[in-house]
C-alpha positions, -999 to 999 in steps of 0.1 A, spaced: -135 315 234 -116 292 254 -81 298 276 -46 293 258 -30 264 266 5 254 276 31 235 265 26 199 266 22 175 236 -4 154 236 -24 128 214 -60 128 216 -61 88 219 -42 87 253 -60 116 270 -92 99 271 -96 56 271 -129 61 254 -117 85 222 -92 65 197 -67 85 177 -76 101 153 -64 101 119 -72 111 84 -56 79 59 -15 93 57 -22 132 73 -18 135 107 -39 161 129 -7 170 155 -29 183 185 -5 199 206 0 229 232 -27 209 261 -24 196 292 -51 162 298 -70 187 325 -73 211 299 -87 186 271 -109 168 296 -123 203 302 -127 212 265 -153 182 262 -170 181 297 -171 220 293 -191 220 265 -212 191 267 -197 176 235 -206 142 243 -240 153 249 -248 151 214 -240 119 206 -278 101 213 -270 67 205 -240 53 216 -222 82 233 -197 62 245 -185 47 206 -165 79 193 -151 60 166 -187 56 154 -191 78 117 -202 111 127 -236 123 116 -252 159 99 -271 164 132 -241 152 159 -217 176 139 -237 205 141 -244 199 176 -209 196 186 -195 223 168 -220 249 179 -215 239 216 -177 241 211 -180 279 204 -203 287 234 -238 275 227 -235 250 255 -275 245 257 -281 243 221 -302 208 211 -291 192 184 -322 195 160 -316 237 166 -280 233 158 -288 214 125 -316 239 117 -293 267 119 -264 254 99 -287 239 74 -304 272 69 -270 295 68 -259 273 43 -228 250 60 -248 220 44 -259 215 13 -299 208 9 -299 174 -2 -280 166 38 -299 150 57 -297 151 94 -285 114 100 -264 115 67 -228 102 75 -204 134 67 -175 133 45 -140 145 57 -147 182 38 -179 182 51 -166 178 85 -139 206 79 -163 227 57 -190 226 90 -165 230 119 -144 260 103 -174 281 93 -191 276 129 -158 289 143 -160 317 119 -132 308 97 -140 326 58 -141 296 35 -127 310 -2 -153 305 -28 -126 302 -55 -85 296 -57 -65 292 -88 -51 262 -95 -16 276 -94 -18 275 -55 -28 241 -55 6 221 -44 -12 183 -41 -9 162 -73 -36 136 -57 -65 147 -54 -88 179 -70 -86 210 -60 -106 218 -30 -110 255 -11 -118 237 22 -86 216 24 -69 252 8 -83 266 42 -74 238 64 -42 232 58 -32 269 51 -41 274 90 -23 243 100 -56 224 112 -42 198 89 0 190 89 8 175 54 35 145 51 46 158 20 45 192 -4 29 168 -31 4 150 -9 -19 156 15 -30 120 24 -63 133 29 -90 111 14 -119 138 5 -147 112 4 -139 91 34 -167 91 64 -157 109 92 -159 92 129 -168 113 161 -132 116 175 -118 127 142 -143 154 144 -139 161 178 -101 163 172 -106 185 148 -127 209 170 -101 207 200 -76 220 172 -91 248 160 -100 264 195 -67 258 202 -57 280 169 -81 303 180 -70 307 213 -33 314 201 -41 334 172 -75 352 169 -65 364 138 -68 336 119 -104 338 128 -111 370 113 -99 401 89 -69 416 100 -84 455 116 -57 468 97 -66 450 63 -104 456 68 -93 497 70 -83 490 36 -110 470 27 -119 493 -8 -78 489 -16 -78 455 -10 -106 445 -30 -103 469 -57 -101 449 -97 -121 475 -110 -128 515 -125 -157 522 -99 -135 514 -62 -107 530 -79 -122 563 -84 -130 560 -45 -95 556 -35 -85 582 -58 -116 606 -38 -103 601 -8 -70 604 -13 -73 638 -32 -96 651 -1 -67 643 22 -44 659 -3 -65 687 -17 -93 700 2 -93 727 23 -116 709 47 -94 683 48 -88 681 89 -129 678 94 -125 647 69 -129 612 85 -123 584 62 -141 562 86 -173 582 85 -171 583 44 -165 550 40 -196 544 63 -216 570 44 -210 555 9 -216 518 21 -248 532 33 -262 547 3 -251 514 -21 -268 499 5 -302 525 5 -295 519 -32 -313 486 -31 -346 503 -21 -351 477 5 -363 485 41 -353 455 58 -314 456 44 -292 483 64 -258 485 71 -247 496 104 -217 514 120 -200 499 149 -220 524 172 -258 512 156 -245 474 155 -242 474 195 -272 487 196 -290 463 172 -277 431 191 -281 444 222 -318 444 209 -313 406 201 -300 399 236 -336 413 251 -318 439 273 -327 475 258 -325 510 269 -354 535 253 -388 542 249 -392 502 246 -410 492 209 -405 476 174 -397 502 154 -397 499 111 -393 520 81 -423 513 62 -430 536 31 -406 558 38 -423 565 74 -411 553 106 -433 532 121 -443 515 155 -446 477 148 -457 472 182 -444 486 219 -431 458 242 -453 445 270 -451 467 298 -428 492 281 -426 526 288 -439 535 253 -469 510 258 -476 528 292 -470 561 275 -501 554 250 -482 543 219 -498 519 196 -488 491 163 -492 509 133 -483 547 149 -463 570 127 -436 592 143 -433 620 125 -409 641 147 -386 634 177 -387 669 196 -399 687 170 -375 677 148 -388 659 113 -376 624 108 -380 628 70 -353 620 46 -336 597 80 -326 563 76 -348 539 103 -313 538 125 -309 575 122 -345 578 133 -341 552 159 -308 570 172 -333 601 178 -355 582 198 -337 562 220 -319 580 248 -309 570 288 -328 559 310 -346 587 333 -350 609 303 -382 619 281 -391 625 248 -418 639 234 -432 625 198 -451 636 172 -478 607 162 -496 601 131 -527 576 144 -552 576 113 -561 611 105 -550 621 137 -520 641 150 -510 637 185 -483 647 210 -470 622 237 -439 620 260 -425 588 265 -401 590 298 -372 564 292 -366 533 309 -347 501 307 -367 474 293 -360 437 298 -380 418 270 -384 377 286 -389 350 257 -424 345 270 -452 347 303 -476 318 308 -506 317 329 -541 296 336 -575 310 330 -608 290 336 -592 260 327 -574 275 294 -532 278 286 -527 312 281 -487 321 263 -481 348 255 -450 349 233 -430 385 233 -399 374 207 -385 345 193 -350 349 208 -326 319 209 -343 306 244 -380 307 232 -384 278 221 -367 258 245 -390 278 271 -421 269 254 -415 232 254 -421 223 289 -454 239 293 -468 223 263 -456 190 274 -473 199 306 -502 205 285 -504 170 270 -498 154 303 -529 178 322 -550 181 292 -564 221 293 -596 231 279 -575 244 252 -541 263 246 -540 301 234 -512 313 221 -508 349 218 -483 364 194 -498 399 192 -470 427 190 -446 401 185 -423 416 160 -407 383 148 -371 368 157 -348 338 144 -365 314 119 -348 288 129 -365 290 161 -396 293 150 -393 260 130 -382 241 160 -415 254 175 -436 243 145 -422 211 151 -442 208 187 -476 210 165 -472 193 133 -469 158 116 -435 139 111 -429 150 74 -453 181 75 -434 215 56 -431 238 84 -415 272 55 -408 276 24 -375 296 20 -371 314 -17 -338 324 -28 -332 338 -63 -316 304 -74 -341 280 -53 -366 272 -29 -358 249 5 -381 233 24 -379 228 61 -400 198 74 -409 188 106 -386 161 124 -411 146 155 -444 138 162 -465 167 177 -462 174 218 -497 183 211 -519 171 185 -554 170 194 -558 201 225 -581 227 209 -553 258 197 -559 287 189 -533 317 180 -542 357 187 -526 376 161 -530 416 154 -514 442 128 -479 437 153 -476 405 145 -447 402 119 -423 378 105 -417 348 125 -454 355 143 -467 350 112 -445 319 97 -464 301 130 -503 317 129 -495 309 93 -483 274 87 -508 265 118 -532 280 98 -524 253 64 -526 228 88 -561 235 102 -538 228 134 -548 261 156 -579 289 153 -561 325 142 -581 349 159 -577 390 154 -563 413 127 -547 407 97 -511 406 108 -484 426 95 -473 410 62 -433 409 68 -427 380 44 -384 384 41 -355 372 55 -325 388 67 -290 376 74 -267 398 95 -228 398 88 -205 414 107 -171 431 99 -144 432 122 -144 467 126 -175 460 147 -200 473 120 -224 453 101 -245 445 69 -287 433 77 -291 421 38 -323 407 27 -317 369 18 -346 348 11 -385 352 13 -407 329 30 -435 310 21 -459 293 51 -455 256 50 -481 250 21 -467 279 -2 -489 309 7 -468 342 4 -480 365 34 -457 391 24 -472 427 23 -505 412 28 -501 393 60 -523 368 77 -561 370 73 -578 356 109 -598 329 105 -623 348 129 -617 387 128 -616 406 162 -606 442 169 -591 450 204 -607 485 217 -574 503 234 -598 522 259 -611 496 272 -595 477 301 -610 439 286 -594 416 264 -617 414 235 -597 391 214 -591 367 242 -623 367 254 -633 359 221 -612 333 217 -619 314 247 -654 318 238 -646 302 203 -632 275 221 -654 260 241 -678 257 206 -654 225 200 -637 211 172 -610 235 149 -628 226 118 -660 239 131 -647 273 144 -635 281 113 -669 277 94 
């Protein structure tokens, strides 16, 4: 993340005038192994100071929920991340607890707890208290962790002089930052599992009958079988992580091999190579969620809510939805011809491949009306969508459309900063369920926009973070829906990634709109209900909507 350092010792406090020591009660942080160039360009690098709102010159002020979360995503490369997005996203992974607020005053574990697991650093849940050496205060897994990889240099073996509950002041955090990136830098493998310990993951791990008898399987095969030198431990470890996996009978959690993990987050990034669409496996049949604006498949003919039934001929039943995707996808330059299920029909169309770049969003004026249309909801879109509506409220359009049709979905914590551009101070933008509780996001600012006629266009390819906004605007009676009932993806997924470069997509939380409605399987019901005709070169459901529009107030267009 950031360039090893040389040899010089140095103390925070007289590198930079403004930035006093810092210092945890008896423990001393010993930042060493930077020149003041290099220090000066970990802070200006980053923007650290860019966080601090209110007094960014006072570092010894206490250190707040929202500043730390700023600063300690910028410090691993987010450098444009806000600091409401930071919060958002550490307070929905789980770094805070859901009683922290955002201008709460952070503890010194909190601190430590926040900055180590942004940097990646795999807190332990549980330690005995026979590897506790400190007689002075509880037992803690954070300070375990902290001072294990030397962030923290203890005075004695008894004490650590750290005072658990003190409040934390910005240069002690940002002290704390600078060391880790410099641990980082000189040892990535405190950062992650050892590739050789991860190869034994099932060894490792094992306190029980069931991992055993795998160990014992594969070591027979490579003692035993007559097939033995076709045997790849790799692939069977793969193969049986997949079917516990496949056990769960859930469509949305996968695990994938280092090979299908590029592939998934080179999705994320927007840059793809294929037949350009969503793609789901829905009741056991693959399905097109919708193809991407100007994609190959969407010039090819493909439609939301297509089955593929065969790639080449070949049946895709019994294929897990990357094995089908796998199929599918292919270089640039190269066809493909699939099999369709649309209705009752059967049809045959070739898809030539291409490389599609999928933007955030496009924007354009119509007759006096905002027209978005949003594509994803990657890291940049709400950040993107921003300046036009604040352009909105200083112009004053007829009204502002917003079109999420075919939008498959994308980061909910991006989605909730963008809730926060239409609602009231205080107003519940989700509802997230786990099996153990329920959190509830609100909205930090006053609208951008509050009294612009909206409206949102929605169709069956509108899924998941579409539908958090067409839904929660919907509670509100903030914005018009306009459409089809939208897809009905109502689940949450967290990605976590091995160090082997594969990865596990598990199914965390579901989702309620901001009132409480559950959309999941059922989707969003449109407040006016309008059908686009695919053969026909107009925009019903926009046309529609303008049309709705200009009748006046929201309350009345949805009588």
């Amino acid at each position: 993340m950031f360039k090893k350092f040389g040899a010089l010792l140095i103390t925070l406090g007289l590198l930079l005038p403004h930035l006093v020591q810092p210092t945890f009660a008896e423990s001393k942080i010993t930042i060493s192994s930077a020149t003041s160039q290099e220090l000066v360009d970990f802070l200006s690098e980053y923007n650290l100071t860019g966080c601090f709102t209110k007094s960014p010159e006072k570092t010894n002020l206490r250190i707040t929920a929202l500043e730390m979360a700023c600063i300690s995503m910028r410090s691993i490369g987010n450098r444009k991340m806000t600091s409401f997005t930071a919060f958002r996203k550490l307070l929905n992974e789980g770094f805070y607890g859901n009683q922290v607020k955002k201008n709460d005053n952070l503890n010194t574990v909190e601190m430590m707890r926040t900055g180590m697991l942004s940097y990646g650093i795999t807190i332990p849940a549980f330690i005995p208290d026979s590897q506790w050496k400190y007689t002075d205060i509880d037992t803690d897994t954070t300070v375990h962790k902290a001072v294990e990889i030397g962030v923290f240099k203890t005075q004695t073996e008894t004490r650590t002089g750290i005072r658990l509950n003190k409040k934390v002041s910005r240069s002690e955090a940002l002290g704390f930052l600078f060391k880790l990136s410099l641990i980082e830098a000189a040892d990535d493998s405190l950062f992650s599992i050892p590739q050789e310990e991860n190869q034994s993951f099932f060894l490792n791990i094992s306190n029980g009958s069931k991992l055993d008898v795998l160990e014992a399987t594969i070591n027979n095969i490579y003692n035993k079988s007559y097939y033995r030198n076709d045997f790849s431990e790799t692939d069977a470890i793969h193969n049986a992580i997949k079917t516990v996996v496949d056990s769960l009978d859930d469509p949305y959690s996968e695990f994938y091999t280092p090979a299908e993990n590029l592939q998934f987050f080179q999705g994320l990034k927007g840059d793809v190579e294929g037949i350009g669409a969503y793609i789901e496996k829905k009741d056991e049949n693959i399905l097109i969620i919708s193809p991407i604006k100007g994609s190959p498949a969407e010039k090819a003919g493909l439609r939301a809510g297509d089955i593929v039934t065969h790639v080449n001929g070949e049946s895709l039943d019994g294929l897990t939805l990357q094995e089908a995707v796998s199929k599918i996808k292919g270089p640039s330059g190269t066809s493909v011809n699939l099999t369709i299920k649309r209705s009752r029909e059967s049809l045959e169309i070739q898809v030539t491949r291409g490389r599609v770049n999928i933007p955030s969003l496009t924007f354009e004026e119509q007759n006096g009306y905002y027209i978005i249309s949003l594509l994803q909801f990657n890291l940049n879109a709400a950040t993107e969508l921003r300046p036009i509506l604040e352009k909105a409220a200083r112009e004053r359009p007829a009204g502002v459309i917003i079109d999420v049709r075919n939008n498959p979905g994308g980061f909910l914590h991006v989605v909730i900063e963008m809730l926060d551009y239409f609602l009231n101070k205080g107003d519940s933008t989700v509802q997230i369920q786990t099996l153990t509780d329920t959190t509830v996001s609100e909205a930090m600012t006053d609208p951008i926009i509050s009294d612009i006629p909206l409206a949102v266009i929605i169709n069956k390819g509108s899924a998941s973070a579409s539908e958090i906004l067409a839904g929660t605007l919907q509670d509100y009676d903030k914005a018009i829906i306009v459409g089809e009932t939208s897809f009905g993806k109502g689940s949450v997924q967290e990605v976590i990634s091995y160090t082997d470069g594969s990865a596990l997509k598990i199914t965390t939380a579901h989702w309620l709109t901001g009132k409480g409605n559950s959309i999941n399987k059922t989707g969003i019901i449109p407040d006016i209900v309008i059908t686009d005709n695919p053969g026909s070169p107009a925009d019903e459901a926009l046309e529609a909507t303008i049309n709705k529009l200009k009748n006046g107030s929201r309350s009345s267009l949805r009588r």
